[in-house]
C-alpha positions in Angstrom: -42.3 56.3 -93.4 -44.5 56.3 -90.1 -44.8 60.1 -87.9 -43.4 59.3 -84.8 -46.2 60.5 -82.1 -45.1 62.9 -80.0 -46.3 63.7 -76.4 -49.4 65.9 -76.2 -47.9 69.2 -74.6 -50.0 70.2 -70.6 -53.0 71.7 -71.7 -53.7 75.6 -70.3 -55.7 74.1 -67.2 -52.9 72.1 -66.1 -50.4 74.8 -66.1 -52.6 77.2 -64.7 -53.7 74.6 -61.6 -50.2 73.9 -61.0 -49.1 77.6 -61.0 -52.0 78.0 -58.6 -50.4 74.8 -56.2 -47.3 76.0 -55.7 -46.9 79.0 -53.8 -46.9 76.4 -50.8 -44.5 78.8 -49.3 -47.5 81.4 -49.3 -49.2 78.9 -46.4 -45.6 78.6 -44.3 -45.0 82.2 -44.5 -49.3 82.5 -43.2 -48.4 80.1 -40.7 -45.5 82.2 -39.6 -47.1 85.3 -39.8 -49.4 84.1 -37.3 -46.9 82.5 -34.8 -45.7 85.9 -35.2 -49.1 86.9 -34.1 -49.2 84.7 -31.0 -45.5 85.9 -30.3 -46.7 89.6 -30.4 -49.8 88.9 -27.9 -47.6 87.1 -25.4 -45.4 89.5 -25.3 -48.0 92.6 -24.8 -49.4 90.7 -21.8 -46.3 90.3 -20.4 -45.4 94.1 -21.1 -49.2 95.0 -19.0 -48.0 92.5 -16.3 -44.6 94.4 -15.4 -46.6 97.6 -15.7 -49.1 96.6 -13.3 -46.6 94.7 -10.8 -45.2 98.3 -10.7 -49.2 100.0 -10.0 -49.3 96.8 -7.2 -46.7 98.2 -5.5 -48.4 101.9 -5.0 -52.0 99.9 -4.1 -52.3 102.6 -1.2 -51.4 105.2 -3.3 -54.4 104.2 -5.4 -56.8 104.1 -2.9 -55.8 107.6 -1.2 -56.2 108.9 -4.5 -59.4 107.3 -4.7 -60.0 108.7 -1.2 -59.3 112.3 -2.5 -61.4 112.5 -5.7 -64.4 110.6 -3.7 -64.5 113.5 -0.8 -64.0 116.3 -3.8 -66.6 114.6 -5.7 -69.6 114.4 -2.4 -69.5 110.6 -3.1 -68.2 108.9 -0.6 -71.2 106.3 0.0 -71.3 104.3 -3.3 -68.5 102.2 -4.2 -65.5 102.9 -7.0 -67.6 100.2 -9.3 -66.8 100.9 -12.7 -63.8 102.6 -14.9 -65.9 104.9 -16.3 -66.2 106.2 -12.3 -62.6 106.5 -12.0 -62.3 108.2 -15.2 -64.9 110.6 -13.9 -63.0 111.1 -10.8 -59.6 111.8 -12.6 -61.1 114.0 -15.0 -63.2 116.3 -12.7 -62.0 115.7 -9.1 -58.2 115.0 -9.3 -56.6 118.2 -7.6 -52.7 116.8 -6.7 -49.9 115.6 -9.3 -49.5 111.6 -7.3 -53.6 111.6 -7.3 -53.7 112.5 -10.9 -50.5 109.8 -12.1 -51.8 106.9 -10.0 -55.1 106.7 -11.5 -53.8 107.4 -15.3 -51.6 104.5 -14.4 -54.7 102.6 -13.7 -56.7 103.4 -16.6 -53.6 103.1 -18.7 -53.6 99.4 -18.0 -57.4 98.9 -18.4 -57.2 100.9 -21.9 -54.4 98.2 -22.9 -56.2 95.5 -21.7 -58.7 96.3 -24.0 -56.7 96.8 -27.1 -55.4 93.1 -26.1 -58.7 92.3 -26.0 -59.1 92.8 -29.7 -55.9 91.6 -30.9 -57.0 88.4 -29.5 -60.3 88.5 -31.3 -58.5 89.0 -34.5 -55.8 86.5 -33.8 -58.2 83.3 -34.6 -61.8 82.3 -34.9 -61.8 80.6 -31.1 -63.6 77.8 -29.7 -66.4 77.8 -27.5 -63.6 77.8 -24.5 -61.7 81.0 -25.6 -64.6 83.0 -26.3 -66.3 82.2 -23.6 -63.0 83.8 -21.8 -62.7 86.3 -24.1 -66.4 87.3 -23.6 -65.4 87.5 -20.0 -62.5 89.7 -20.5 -64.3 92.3 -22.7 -67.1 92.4 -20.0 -64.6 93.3 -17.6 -62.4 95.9 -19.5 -66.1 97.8 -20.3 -66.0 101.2 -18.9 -69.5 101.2 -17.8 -69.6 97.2 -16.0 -70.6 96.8 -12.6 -66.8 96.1 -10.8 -68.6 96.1 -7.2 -69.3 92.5 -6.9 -65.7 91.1 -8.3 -63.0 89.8 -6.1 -59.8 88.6 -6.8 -58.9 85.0 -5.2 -55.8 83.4 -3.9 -53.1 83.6 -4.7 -53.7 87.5 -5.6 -53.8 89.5 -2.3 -54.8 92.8 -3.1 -58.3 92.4 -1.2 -56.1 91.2 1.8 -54.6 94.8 1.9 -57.7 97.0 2.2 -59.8 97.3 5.4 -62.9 95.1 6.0 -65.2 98.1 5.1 -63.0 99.1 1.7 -63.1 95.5 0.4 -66.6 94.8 1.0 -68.3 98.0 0.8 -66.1 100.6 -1.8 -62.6 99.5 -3.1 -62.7 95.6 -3.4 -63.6 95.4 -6.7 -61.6 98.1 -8.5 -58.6 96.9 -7.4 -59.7 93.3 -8.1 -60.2 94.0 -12.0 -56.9 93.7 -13.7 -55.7 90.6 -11.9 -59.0 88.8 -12.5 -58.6 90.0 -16.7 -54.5 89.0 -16.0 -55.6 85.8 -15.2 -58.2 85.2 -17.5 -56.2 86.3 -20.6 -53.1 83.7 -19.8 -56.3 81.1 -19.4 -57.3 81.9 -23.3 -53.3 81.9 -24.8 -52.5 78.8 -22.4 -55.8 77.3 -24.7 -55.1 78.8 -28.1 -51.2 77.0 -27.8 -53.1 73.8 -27.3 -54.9 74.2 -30.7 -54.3 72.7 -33.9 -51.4 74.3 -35.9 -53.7 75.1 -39.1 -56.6 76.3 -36.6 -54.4 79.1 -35.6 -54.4 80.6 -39.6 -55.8 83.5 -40.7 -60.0 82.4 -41.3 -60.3 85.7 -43.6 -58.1 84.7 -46.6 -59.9 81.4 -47.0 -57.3 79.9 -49.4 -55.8 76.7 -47.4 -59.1 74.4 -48.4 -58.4 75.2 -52.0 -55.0 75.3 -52.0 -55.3 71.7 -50.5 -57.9 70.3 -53.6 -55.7 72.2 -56.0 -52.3 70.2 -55.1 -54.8 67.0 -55.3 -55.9 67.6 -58.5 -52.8 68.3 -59.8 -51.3 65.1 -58.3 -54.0 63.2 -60.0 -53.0 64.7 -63.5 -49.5 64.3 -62.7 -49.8 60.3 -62.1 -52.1 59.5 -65.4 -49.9 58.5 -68.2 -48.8 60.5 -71.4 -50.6 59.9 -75.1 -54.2 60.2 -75.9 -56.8 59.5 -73.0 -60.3 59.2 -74.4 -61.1 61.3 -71.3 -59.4 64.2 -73.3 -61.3 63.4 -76.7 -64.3 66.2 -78.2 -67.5 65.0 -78.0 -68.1 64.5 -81.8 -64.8 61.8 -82.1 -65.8 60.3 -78.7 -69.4 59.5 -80.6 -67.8 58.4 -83.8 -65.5 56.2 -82.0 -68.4 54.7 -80.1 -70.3 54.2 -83.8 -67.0 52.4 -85.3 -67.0 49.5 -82.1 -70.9 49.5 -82.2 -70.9 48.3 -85.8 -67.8 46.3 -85.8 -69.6 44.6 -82.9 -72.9 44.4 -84.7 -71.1 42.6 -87.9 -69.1 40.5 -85.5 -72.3 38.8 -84.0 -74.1 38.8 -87.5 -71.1 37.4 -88.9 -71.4 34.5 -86.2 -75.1 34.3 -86.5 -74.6 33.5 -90.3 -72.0 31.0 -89.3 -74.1 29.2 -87.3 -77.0 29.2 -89.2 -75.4 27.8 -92.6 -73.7 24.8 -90.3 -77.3 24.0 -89.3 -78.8 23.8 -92.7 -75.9 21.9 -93.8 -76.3 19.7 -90.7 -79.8 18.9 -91.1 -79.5 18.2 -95.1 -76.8 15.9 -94.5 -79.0 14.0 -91.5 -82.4 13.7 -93.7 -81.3 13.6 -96.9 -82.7 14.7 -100.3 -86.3 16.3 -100.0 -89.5 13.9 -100.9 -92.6 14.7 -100.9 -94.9 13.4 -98.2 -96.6 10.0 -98.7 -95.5 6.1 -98.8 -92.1 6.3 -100.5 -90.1 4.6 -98.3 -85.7 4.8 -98.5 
């Protein structure tokens, strides 16, 4: 009575490539996690945008402030350029309560501007347009960068409210920083929202391209047929297979070869004849 064959059982690599395919929902819950990301950004800028309409709104405060600590400090020539400077003046030259809150309210937002400044960086590799903003944003949220030569442009008006001398010669560019980093952070999450979906995914886990050619191969394996595949076979039975058709073929054409020879002897002895030796004999 004949076995019936059964169907060769998914060998260890199979299982193990398709176990390794199907967490798909590992790559929608990355791809969440970083529209969560995105969400959590937006949301911070918009936090330091209330905060600073609120500092906007005490602008003269500010710059009395500014006034104060500058007189204390015998520095009333140069111009507030730089954080650091303002930090300086808080720190060492701040004598009043209102002097002392308005200008921790200022380096509050600068200090938050730079922590967004990193979250950013983290949030996705970045093309050559958002880091070249980003670049720009860090530059400007550095305590020691030169602030004097910045002013912020229509439709931002804070210049408009200082005196001719204060914008051009002490305040313009202080209180021109965190529009201009405002501004130039909404330019880099208007840009990141324009970017592919699966450009926005986490670069450090580096799983999605072989995640990708695992759920190929397995596709692949999945379409080719059940039974025995001579792609599956060992070595030593794929080279005694290949030995069986080589000499079945060899005594296939020697078989036809002998065939074909024996039909031309008997050809040629029925054309001429019995044998005679060479002379005069005629038939």
């Amino acid at each position: 009575m004949p076995l019936s064959r059964q169907a060769p059982q998914p060998t260890a690599s199979v299982l193990s490539a398709t176990q390794t395919a199907r967490p798909t929902a590992s790559a929608i819950k990355t791809s969440q996690q970083e529209g969560g990301k995105m969400n959590e950004v937006k949301e911070c800028l918009r936090n330091i945008e209330q905060t600073y309409k609120i500092f906007q709104q005490q602008q003269f405060t500010f710059i009395a402030a500014l006034e104060h600590t500058r007189e204390d400090a015998h520095d009333k020539i140069r111009p507030v350029a730089s954080i650091g400077q303002v930090q300086a003046y808080m720190d060492h030259h701040c004598n009043n309560t209102t002097d002392r809150r308005i200008l921790l309210m200022f380096l509050n937002i600068c200090s938050e501007l730079n922590k967004l400044c990193q979250k950013l960086e983290a949030l996705h590799p970045g093309t050559s347009v958002t880091n070249n903003i980003l670049e720009k944003c860090k530059l400007l949220v550095s305590p020691s960068n030169d602030l004097s030569t910045i002013r912020a442009k229509y439709p931002h008006d804070v210049v408009n409210h200082l005196s001719c001398d204060e914008a051009k010669n002490h305040y313009g560019g202080v209180v021109s920083l965190i529009p201009i980093v405002l501004d130039c952070m909404k330019a880099w999450v208007a840009h990141s929202e324009k970017l592919p979906r699966n450009f926005l995914h986490n670069v450090s886990d580096g799983n999605a391209d072989s995640q990708k050619r695992t759920q190929q191969d397995v596709s692949a394996k999945a379409s080719t047929p059940l039974g025995p595949h001579p792609a599956t076979l060992t070595t030593a039975t794929q080279t005694l297979v290949s030995y069986k058709d080589y000499s079945q073929e060899q005594n296939s054409k020697h078989g036809k070869k002998e065939h074909l020879n024996g039909t031309g002897r008997n050809t040629w002895k029925y054309l001429n004849g019995p044998w005679k030796p060479p002379g005069k004999h005629s038939f």
